[in-house]
C-alpha positions in Angstrom: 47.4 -12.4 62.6 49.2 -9.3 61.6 49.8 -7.5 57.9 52.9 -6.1 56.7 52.3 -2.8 56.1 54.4 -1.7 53.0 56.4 1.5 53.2 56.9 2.2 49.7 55.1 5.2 47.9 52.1 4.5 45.5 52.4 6.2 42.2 49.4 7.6 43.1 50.6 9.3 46.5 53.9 10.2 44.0 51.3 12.3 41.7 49.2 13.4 44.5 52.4 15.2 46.0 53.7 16.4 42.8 50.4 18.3 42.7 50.4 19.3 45.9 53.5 21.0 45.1 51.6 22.5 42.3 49.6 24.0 43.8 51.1 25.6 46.6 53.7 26.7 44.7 51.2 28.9 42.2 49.9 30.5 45.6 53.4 31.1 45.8 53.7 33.3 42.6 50.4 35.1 43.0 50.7 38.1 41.9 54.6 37.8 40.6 54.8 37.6 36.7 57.8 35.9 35.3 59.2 35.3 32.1 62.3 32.8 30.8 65.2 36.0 31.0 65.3 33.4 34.4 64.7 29.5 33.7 61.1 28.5 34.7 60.4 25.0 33.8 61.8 24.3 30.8 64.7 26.0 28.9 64.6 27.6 25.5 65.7 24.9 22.7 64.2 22.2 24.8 62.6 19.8 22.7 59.0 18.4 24.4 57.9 15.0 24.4 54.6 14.6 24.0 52.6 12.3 26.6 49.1 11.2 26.3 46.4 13.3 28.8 42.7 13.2 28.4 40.1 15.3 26.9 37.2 17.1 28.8 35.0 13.5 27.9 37.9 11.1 28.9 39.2 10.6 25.5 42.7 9.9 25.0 44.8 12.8 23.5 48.2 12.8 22.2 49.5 15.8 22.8 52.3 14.8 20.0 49.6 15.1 17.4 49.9 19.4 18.1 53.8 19.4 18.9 56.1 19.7 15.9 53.5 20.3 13.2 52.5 23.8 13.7 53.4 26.6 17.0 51.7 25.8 19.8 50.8 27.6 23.1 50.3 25.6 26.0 48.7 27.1 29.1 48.9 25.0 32.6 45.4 26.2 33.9 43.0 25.6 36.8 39.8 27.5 37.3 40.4 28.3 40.8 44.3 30.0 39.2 44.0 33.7 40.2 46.8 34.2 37.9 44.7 32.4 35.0 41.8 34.4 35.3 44.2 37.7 35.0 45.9 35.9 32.1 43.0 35.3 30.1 42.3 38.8 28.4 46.2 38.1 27.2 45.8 34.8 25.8 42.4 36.0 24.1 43.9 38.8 22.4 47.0 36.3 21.4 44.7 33.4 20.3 42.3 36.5 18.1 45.8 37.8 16.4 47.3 34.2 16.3 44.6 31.6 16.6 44.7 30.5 12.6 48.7 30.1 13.0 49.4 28.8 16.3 47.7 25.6 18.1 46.3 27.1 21.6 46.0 23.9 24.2 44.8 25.1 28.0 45.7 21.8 29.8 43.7 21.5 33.0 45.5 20.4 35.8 44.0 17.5 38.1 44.3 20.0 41.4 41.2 20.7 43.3 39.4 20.7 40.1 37.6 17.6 38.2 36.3 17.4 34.5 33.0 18.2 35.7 33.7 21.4 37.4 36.0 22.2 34.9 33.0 21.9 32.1 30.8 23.7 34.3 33.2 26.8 34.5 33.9 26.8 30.8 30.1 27.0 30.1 30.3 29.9 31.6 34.1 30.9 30.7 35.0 29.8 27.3 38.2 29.5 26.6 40.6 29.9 23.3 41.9 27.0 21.9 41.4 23.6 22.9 40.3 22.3 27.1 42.9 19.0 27.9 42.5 17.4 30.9 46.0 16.0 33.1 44.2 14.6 35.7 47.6 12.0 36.4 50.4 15.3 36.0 51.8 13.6 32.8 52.0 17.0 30.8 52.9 18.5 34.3 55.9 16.2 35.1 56.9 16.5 30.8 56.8 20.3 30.6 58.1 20.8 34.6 55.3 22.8 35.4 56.4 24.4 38.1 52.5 26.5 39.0 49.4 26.9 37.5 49.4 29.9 34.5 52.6 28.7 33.5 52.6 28.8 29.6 55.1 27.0 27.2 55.1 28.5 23.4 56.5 25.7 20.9 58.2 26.3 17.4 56.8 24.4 14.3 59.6 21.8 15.1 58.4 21.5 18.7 61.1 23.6 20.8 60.9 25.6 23.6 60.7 29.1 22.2 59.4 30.8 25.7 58.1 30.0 29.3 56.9 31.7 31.6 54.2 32.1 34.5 51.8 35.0 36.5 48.7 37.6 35.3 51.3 40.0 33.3 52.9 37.8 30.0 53.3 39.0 27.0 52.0 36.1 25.1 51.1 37.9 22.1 55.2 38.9 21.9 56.0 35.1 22.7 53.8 33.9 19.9 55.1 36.4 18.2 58.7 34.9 18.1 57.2 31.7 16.5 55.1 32.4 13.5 55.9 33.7 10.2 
């Protein structure tokens, strides 16, 4: 007796290769720092729409519940992201100067990485802000993360105000645009 093999893509293998993209393309920008004078991911004005991801415990977190209320940062982040780890002194010094006025949200993307080793390396390396986990891409896909240390900075009304991605953002000057 023979099976019919189908030939259409899970939504599983449709995540797994939109994260494979991911990651291949932040090997891609190593070392390159951009900023939105060029479009990366989403355009200025944009308005996000917030999708449910996970916390560190597998919680359910809305991330509507920090968009349109108050700024917010949003950093796409891995801890194996070269381009993270140079980031970081940058988004300390932002969230330090900031941290009362702005929400800061480090989503951790589902590549190569798991919740556990992801809690493991923040016991060592805290990080600002709040730890989200997007182990199925859905903030990926809704911001169009295009690499890991992509960051997205949100007015009070939830709009694109800046995006960009490497090591060398000026994220205290992007947050800067947003709070009063």
């Amino acid at each position: 007796m023979t099976r019919a093999v189908s030939r259409r893509p899970s939504a599983v293998s449709a995540v797994a290769a939109g994260l494979v993209t991911l990651v291949l393309a932040s090997f891609a920008l190593a070392g390159s720092a951009r900023a939105q004078d060029e479009v990366i991911g989403l355009p200025r004005g944009t308005v996000v729409r917030p999708v449910p991801i996970e916390d560190l415990d597998g919680q359910p977190v809305d991330l509507g519940q920090f968009i349109g209320r108050k700024p917010v940062l949003v950093e796409f982040w891995a801890s194996w992201c070269t381009n993270c780890t140079a980031l970081e002194p940058r988004l300390r010094a932002a969230y330090q100067r900031h941290g009362s006025q702005v929400e800061f949200v480090v989503v951790a993307v589902g590549v190569n990485q798991t919740k556990n080793s992801v809690r493991r390396h923040l016991a060592g390396h805290a990080l600002p802000g709040r730890v989200l986990w997007d182990g199925n891409g859905a903030a990926v896909r809704a911001f169009q993360t295009p690499a890991t240390s992509y960051v997205v900075v949100l007015d009070a009304q939830g709009r694109v105000a800046y995006a960009g991605i490497g090591p060398d953002q000026d994220l205290e000057a992007a947050v800067g645009r947003v709070v009063r």
